[in-house]
N, C-alpha and C positions, 0 to 999 in steps of 0.2 A: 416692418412696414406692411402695411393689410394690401390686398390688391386691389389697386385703381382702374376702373375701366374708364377710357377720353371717349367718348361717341362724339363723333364726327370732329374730329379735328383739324384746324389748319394745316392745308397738308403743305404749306410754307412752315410752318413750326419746327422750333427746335426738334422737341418730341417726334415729329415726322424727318426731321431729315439728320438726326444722331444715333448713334446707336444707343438701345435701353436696358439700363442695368435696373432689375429689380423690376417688380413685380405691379407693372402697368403694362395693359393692354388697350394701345389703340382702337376703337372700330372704327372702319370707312364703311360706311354705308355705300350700297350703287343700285341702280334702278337693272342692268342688265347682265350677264354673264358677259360678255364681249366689255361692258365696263368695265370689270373685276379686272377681266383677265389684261386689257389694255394699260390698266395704272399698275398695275406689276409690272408688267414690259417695261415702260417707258421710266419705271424707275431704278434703284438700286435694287440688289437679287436681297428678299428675305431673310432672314434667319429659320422662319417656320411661315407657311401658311397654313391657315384655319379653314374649314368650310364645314358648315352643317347640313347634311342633303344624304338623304337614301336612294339617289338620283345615279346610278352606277354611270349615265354617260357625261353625266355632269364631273363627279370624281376624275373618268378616263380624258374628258378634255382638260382637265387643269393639271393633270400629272403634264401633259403634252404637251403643254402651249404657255405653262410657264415655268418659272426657274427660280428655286432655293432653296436651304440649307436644308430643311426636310420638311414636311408633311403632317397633318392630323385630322382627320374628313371626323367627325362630330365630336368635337374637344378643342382643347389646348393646350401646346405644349408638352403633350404625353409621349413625341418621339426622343423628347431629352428624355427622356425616362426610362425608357427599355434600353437593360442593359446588353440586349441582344443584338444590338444592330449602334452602328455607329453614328455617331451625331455630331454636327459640326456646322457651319456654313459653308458658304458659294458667293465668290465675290466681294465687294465691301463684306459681306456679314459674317466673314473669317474663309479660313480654308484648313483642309485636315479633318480629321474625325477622332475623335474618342469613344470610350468603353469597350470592354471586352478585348477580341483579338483586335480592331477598328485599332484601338487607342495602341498596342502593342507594338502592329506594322505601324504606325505614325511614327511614333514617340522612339521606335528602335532605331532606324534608319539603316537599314541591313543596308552591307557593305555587297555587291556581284562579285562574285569571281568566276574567274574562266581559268580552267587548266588545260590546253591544249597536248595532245597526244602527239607526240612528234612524230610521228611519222604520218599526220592527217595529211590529205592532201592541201588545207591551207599551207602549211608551213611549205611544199613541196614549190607552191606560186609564188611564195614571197622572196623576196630578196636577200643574198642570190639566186638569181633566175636559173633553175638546172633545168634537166632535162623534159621532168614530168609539162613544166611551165611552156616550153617551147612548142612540146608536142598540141599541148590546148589549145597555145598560141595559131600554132598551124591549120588545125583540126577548123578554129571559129571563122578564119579571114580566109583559109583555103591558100595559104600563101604557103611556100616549099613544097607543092605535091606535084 
């Protein structure tokens, strides 16, 4: 399937309000950056947003002010790309990350473990309360001195 680009679509539309497999690209037009950045807001979090601008403060307010799955300031789609960094969504538009180590820690779901040294002082407060527990006990509330 070749890529479709929609300019200016219902943003009641399927197309706007499903998620999109394959290779169409909505444009929403807006007359202001405060527009942009408000119908992000107010809607579901991206999968990627776009921006064409060599405008560095324009870039640094839209990392800040809004929210999704990643990023492409003069492109599209190029952060699913780079096998260097993980890529995923936020919100409706998925969660997790893949590629690389990204996709590994996801995809592995490492197990924590704790091996506690017995003679820590955790074990010493826990129950049975001995003596180390008592003395703390004392020491905190001033109580037996």
């Amino acid at each position: 399937m070749p890529l479709r680009l929609v300019i200016d679509p219902s943003l009641d539309s399927d197309l706007m309000r499903e998620e999109i497999f394959g290779p169409v690209l909505p444009i929403v037009p807006y007359d202001t950056l405060e527009e942009a950045v408000s119908y992000i807001a107010r809607n579901e979090r991206p999968l990627g947003v776009y921006a064409f601008t060599q405008d560095e403060a324009l870039k640094a307010r839209l990392l800040s002010d809004t929210h999704s799955g990643g990023v492409t300031f003069n492109g599209c789609a190029f952060q699913a790309a780079q096998p260097n960094i993980g890529f995923g969504g936020s919100g409706l538009s998925g969660y997790g990350r893949h590629h690389g180590i990204e996709g590994f820690r996801e995809f592995t779901n490492p197990r924590g473990v704790v091996d506690l040294d017995p003679d820590a002082l955790a074990l010493n407060i826990a129950p049975p309360y001995g003596d180390v527990a008592t003395a703390l006990l004392s020491a905190i509330t001033g109580e037996g001195q």
